[in-house]
DONU-830751 format. One record per residue (C-alpha): residue number from 1; x, y, z; residue in three letters. Coordinates in pm, whole numbers. Example, Ala and Ser with C-alpha at 12.3 -4.5 7.8 and 13.67 -1.06 7.14 Angstrom:
1, 1230, -450, 780, ala
2, 1367, -106, 714, ser
//
This chain:
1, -2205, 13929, -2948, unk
2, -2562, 13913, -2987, unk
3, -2624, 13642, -3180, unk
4, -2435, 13433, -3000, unk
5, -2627, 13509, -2682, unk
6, -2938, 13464, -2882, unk
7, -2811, 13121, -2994, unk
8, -2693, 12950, -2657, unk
9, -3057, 13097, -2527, unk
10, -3188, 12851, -2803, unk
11, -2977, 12597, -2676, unk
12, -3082, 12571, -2341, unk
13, -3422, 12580, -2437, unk
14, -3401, 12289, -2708, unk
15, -3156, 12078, -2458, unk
16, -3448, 11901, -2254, unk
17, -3655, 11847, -2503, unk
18, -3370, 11646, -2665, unk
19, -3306, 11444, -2370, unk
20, -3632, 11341, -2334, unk
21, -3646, 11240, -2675, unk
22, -3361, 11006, -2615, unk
23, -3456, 10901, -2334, unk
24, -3808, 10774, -2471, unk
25, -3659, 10640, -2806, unk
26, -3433, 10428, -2527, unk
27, -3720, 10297, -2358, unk
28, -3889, 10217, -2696, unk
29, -3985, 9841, -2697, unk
30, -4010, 9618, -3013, unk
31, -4161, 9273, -3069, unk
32, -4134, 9035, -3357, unk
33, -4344, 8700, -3405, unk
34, -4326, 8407, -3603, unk
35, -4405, 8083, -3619, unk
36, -4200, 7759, -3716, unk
37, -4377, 7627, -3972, unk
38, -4697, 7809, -4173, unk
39, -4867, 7484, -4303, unk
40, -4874, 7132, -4165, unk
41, -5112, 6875, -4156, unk
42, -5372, 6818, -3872, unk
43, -5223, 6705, -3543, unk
44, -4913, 6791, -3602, unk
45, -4738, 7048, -3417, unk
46, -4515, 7377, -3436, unk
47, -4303, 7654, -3247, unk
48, -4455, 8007, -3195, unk
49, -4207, 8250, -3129, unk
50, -4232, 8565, -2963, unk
51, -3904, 8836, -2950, unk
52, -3894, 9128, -2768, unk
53, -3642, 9385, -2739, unk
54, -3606, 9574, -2414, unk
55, -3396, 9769, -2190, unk
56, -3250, 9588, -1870, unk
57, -3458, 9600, -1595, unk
58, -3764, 9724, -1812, unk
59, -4074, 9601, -1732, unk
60, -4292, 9417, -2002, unk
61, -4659, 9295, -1994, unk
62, -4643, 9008, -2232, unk
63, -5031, 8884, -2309, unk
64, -5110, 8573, -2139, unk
65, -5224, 8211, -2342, unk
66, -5458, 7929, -2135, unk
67, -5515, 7642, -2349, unk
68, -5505, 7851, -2657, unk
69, -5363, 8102, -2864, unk
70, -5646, 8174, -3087, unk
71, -5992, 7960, -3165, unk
72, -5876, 7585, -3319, unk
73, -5513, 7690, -3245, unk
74, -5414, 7490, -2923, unk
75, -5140, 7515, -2652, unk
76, -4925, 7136, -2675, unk
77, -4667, 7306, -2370, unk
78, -4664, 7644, -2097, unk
79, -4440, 7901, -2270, unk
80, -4048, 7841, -2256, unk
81, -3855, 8210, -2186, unk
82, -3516, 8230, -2243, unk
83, -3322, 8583, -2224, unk
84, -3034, 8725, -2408, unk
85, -2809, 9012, -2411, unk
86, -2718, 9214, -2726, unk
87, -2413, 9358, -2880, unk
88, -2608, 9707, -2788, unk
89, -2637, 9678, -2422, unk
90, -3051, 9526, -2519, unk
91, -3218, 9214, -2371, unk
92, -3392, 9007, -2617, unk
93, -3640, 8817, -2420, unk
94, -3824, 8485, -2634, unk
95, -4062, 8350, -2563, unk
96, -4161, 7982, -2750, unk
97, -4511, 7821, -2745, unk
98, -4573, 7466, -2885, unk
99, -4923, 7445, -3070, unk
100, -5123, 7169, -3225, unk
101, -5470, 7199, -3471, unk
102, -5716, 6974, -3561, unk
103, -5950, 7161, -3789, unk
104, -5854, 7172, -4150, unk
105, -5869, 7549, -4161, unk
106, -5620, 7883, -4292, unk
107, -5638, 8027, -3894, unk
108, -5483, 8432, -3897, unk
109, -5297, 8515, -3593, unk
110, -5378, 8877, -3512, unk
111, -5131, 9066, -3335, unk
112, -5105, 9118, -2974, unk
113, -5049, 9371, -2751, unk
114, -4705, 9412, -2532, unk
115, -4708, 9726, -2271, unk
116, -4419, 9860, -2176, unk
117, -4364, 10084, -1822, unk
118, -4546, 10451, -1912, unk
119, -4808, 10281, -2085, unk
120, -4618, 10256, -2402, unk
121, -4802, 9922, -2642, unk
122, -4638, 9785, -2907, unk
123, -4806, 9521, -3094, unk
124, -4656, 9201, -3222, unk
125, -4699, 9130, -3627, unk
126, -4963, 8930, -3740, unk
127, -4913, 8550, -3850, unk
128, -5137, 8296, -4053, unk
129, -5148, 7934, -4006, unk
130, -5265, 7671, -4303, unk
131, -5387, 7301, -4113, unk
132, -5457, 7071, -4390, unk
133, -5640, 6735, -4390, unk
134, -5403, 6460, -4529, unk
135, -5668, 6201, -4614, unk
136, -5991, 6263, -4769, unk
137, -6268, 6113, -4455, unk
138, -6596, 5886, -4650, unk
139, -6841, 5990, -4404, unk
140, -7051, 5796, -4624, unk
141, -6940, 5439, -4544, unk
142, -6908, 5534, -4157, unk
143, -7215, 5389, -3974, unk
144, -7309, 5356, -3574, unk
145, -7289, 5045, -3390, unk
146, -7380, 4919, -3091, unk
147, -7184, 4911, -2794, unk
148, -7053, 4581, -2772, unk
149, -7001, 4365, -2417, unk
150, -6628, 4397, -2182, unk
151, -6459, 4181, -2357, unk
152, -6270, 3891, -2116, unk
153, -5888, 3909, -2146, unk
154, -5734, 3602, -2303, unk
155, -5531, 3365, -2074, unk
156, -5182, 3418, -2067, unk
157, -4962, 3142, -1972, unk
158, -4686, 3405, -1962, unk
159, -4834, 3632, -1728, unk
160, -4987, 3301, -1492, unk
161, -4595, 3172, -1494, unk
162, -4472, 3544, -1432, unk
163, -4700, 3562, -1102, unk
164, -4690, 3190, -963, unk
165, -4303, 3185, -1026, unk
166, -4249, 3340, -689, unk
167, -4468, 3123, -493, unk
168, -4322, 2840, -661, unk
169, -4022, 2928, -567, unk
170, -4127, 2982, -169, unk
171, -4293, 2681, -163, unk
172, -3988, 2468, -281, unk
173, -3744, 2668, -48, unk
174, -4010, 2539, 234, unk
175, -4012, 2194, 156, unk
176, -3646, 2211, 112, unk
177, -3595, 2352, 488, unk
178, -3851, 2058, 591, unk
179, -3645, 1761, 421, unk
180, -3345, 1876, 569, unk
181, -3513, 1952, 921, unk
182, -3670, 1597, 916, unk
183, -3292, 1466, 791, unk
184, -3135, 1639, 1070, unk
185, -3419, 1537, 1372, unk
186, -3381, 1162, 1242, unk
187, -2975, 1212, 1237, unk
188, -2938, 1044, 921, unk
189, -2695, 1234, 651, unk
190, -2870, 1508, 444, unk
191, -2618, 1365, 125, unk
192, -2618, 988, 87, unk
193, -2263, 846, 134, unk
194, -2107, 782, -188, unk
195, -2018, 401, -284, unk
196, -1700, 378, -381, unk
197, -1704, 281, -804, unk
198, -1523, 15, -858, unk
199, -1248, 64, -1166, unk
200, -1222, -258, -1375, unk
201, -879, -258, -1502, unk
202, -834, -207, -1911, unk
203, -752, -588, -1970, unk
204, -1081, -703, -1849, unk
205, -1255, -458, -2027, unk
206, -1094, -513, -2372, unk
207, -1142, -922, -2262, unk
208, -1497, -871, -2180, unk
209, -1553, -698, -2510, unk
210, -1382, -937, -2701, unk
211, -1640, -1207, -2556, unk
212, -1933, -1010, -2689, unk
213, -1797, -962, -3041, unk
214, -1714, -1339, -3051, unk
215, -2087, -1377, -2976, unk
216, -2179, -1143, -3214, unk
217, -2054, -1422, -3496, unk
218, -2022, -1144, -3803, unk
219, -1746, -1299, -3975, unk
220, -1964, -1610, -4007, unk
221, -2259, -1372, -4178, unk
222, -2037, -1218, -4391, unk
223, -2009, -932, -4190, unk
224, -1597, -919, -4199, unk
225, -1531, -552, -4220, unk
226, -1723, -474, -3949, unk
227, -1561, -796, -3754, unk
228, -1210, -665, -3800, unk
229, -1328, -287, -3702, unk
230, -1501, -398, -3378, unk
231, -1138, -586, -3326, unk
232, -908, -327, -3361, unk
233, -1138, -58, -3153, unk
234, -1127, -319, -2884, unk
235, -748, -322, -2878, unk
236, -701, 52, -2941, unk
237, -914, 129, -2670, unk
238, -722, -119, -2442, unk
239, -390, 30, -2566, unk
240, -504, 383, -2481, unk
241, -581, 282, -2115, unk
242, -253, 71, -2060, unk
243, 19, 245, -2286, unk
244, -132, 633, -2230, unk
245, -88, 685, -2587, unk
246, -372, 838, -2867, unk
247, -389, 495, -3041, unk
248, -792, 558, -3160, unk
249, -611, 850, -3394, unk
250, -379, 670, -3527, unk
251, -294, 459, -3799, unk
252, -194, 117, -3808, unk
253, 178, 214, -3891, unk
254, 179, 485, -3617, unk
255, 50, 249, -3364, unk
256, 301, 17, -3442, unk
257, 586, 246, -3426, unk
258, 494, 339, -3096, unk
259, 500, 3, -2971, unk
260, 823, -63, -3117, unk
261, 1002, -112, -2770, unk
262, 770, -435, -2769, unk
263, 1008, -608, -3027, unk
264, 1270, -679, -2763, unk
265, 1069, -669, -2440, unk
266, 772, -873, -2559, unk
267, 808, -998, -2939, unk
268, 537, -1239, -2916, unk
269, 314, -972, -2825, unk
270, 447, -704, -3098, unk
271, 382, -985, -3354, unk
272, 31, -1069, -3278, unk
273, -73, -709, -3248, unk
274, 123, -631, -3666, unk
275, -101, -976, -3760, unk
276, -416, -817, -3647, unk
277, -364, -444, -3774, unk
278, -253, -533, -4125, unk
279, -538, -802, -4201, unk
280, -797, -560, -4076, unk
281, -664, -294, -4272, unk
282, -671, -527, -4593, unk
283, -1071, -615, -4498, unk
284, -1142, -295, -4433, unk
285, -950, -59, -4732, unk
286, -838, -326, -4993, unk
287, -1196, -553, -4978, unk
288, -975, -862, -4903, unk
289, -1194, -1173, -4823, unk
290, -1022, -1329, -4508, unk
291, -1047, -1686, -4437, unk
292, -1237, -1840, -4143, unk
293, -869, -1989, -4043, unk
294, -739, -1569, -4040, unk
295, -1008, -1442, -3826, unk
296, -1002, -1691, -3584, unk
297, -597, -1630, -3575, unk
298, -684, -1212, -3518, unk
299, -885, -1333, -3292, unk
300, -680, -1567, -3069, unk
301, -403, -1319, -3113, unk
302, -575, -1048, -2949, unk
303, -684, -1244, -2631, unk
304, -264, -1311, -2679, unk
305, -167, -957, -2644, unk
306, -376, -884, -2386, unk
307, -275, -1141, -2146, unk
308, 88, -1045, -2237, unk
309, 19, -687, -2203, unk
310, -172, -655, -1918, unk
311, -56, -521, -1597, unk
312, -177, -682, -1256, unk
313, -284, -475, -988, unk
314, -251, -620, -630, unk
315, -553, -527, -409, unk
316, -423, -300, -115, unk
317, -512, -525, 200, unk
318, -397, -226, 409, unk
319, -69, -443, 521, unk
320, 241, -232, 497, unk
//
C-alpha cells in the first residue's frame, strides 16, 4: 500500500514537467533553405527558398533582405510567401526570393536566424552559390575613346507618312466639304448627269470590223492565216451578240450545228457561213494556200450573212 502511494506521489510530481516538455517540443520551429540552382553563369538568375515549419497562429520573425541577400548576391524580385497546411495539423510557410550575380565568384550563404514567440532561434542551413564567367574578357584589346557627337536620326519616310497621313486626310475632307459647298451655292449638280451610251447594234459592229480587215490587205502579203482568223473572230463575235450562243468556244462543226435551224429559215445564209468556216479551218490547221478568187468569196460571204442575219431595231419615237 505503500509503494503505491509512494509511486502516484512521483507521478504528480513528474506530470508538469512532462507537459511542459510537450508543450515546448510543440512550439519548436524548424527552417530549411535551398536554393534552385548552385552554379550558373553571370546574370543569370535563381530561386532561394526558405521553409519553415510552425504552429498555427505562431508568430515568426523571418530576417529581412533590401537589395541583397549577401555581398554580390542580389535581390531580381520582393519575397513571394505562400502558406500550407500539413497532414500534422503544421503550417509550412515559404518563402521564395529571385537573385541575380555578376561577379564570377563561389559566394557561401551563411545561415540566418528565425525567432520564434519565447525567444526561441532557429537558424536556417547554410547554402553556397558558384557564378561563373562564360567568356574569357581581353582586357587587353579594350581601349578608351572619346565621346563621340548626338548623332542625328535618319529620315524616315515611314514615320513622315505615319504623322502627315492624318492631316492629309483633314485637309482632303476640307476641300471636299468646299467643292460640294461651292456646287451647292452655284446650284449646279454635285454628280455630272450621265450621257446616255449609245449601243451600236452587233451587225454594224461585225460590218465595221470587216471594213478594217479589208484595209488591212493580209491576204495580199501573204498573211492568209491570220486573214481567215481575223474573219471568223469577226463573225463569232457577231454570232455571240445576235444568236446568244458561246460561238468564240466552239468549233467550226459545233457552230454549225447550232445554226442548223438556218438551213430552212435562211439557207443562203447557212451556206455562206459553212464556206467561210471550212476554208479558214483548211488555212489555218491543214496550211492550204487559198486563192485570191476564195478569199474574196469568204469575204463577200460574210458581209452576206450579216445582212441576212441581222436584226433591225426601230428607234422608239415615243409614239404608242
Amino acid at each position: 500500500m505503500k509503494m503505491k502511494m509512494r509511486k502516484f506521489v512521483l507521478w504528480l510530481l513528474l506530470l508538469p514537467g512532462v507537459l511542459i516538455t510537450g508543450y515546448v517540443q510543440a512550439q519548436k520551429i524548424t527552417v530549411q533553405a535551398s536554393i534552385d540552382s548552385t552554379q550558373l553563369w553571370i546574370g543569370q538568375q535563381t530561386l532561394m527558398t526558405f521553409e519553415v515549419s510552425q504552429q498555427p497562429g505562431q508568430l515568426v520573425l523571418t530576417p529581412l533582405f533590401s537589395d541583397t541577400i549577401i555581398d554580390g548576391i542580389e535581390l531580381v524580385e520582393p519575397v513571394k510567401s505562400d502558406t500550407t497546411q500539413t497532414a500534422d495539423g503544421h503550417l509550412l510557410v515559404r518563402q521564395q526570393y529571385l537573385v541575380t550575380a555578376f561577379t564570377d565568384s563561389l559566394y557561401l550563404i551563411p545561415a540566418f536566424p528565425f525567432v520564434s514567440e519565447g525567444e526561441d532561434t532557429v537558424w536556417s542551413n547554410p547554402l553556397s552559390l558558384k557564378v561563373i564567367q562564360p567568356f574569357e574578357i581581353d582586357t587587353a584589346s579594350n581601349s578608351i575613346t572619346d565621346i563621340k557627337d548626338v548623332a542625328a536620326p535618319k529620315f524616315s519616310w515611314k514615320y513622315f507618312f505615319r504623322q502627315a497621313l492624318p492631316w492629309m486626310i483633314g485637309l482632303l475632307v476640307l476641300a471636299a466639304i468646299i467643292w460640294l459647298l461651292i456646287r451647292l451655292l452655284r446650284k449646279k449638280p454635285v454628280l455630272p448627269m450621265s450621257q446616255p451610251v449609245k449601243v451600236i447594234p452587233p451587225h454594224e459592229l461585225a460590218l465595221g470590223k470587216l471594213q478594217q480587215l479589208k484595209d488591212e490587205k493580209l491576204w495580199q502579203q501573204n498573211r492568209q492565216k491570220e486573214y481567215h482568223t481575223a474573219l471568223t473572230d469577226i463573225l463569232r463575235e457577231y454570232l455571240e451578240l445576235s444568236f446568244d450562243i458561246p460561238a468564240p468556244e466552239l468549233t467550226s462543226d459545233e457552230l454549225l450545228t447550232h445554226l442548223s435551224f438556218l438551213r430552212k429559215e435562211n439557207k443562203n445564209a447557212y451556206t455562206a457561213l459553212q464556206q467561210i468556216l471550212q476554208l479558214a479551218d483548211l488555212v489555218k490547221f491543214a496550211k492550204w494556200y487559198a486563192l485570191p478568187e476564195e478569199n474574196e468569196l469568204s469575204y463577200g460571204h460574210a458581209i452576206e450573212f450579216i445582212n441576212l442575219t441581222k436584226t433591225e431595231e426601230k428607234e422608239d419615237n415615243g409614239i404608242s
